[in-house]
C-alpha positions as CSV (number, residue, x, y, z in Angstrom):
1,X,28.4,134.0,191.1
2,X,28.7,130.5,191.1
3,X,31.3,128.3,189.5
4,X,30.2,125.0,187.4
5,X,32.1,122.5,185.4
6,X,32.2,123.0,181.5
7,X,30.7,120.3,179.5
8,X,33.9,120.6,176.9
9,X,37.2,120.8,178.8
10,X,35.4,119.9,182.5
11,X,37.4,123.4,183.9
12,X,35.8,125.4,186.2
13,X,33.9,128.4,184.8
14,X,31.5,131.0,185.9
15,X,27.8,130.8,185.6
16,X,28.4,134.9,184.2
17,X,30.9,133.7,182.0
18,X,29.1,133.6,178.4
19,X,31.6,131.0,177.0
20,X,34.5,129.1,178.5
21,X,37.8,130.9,178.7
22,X,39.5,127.6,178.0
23,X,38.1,125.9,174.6
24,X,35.2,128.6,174.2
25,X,32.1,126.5,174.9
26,X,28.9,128.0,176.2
27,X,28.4,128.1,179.2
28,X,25.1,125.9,180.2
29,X,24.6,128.1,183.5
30,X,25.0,131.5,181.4
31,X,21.5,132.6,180.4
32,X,20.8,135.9,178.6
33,X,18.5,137.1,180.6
34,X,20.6,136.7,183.9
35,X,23.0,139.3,182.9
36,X,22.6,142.6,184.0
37,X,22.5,145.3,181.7
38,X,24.8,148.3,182.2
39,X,23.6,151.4,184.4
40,X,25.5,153.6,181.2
41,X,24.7,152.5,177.9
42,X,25.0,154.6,174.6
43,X,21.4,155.1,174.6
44,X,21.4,156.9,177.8
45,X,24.9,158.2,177.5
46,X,23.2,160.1,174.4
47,X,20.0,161.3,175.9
48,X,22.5,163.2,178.7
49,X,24.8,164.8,176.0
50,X,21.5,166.3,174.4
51,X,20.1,167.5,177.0
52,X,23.5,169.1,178.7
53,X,23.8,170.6,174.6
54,X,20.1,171.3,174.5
55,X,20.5,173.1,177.6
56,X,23.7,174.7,176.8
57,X,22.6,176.3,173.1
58,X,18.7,177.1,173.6
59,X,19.6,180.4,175.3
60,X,21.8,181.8,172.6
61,X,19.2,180.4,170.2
62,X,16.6,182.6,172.2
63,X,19.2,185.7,172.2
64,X,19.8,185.5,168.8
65,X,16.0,185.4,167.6
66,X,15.5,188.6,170.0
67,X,18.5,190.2,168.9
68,X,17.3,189.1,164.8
69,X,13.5,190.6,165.8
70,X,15.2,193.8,167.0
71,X,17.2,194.4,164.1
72,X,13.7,193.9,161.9
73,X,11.8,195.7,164.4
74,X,14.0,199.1,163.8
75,X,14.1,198.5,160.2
76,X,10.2,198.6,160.0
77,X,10.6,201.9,162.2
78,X,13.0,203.9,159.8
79,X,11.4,203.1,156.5
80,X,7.9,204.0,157.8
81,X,9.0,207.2,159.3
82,X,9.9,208.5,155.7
């Protein structure tokens, strides 16, 4: 981080600074592409909470379409026992 004089007010201001706290010029040091982006952002924050649900629901999911085929699987028995 460095520190450089802004063009506006002539205050100090850092280069990661995206405007000047005191008037709210940009600063010329600043460039988009410098900034880091953050580790965490909604995008992956989402992916996570899918798969923890995903990972979370698929089993009942499973037990429910075995417990569904069982129920359909004895009803096909009694009615073709008659």
């Amino acid at each position: 981080m460095a520190l450089v004089v802004c063009s506006e007010c002539g205050k100090q201001v850092s280069t990661l600074a995206a405007s000047c706290p005191s008037c709210g010029a940009p600063v010329a040091g600043a460039a988009a592409s410098d900034r880091q982006a953050p580790l965490v952002n909604a995008g992956v924050l989402g992916k996570a909470v899918v798969a923890i649900g995903a990972w979370l629901v698929v089993p009942w999911v499973v037990r429910l379409l075995a417990f569904l085929a069982g129920i359909a699987m004895l009803i096909v028995m009694f009615r073709s026992a008659r």
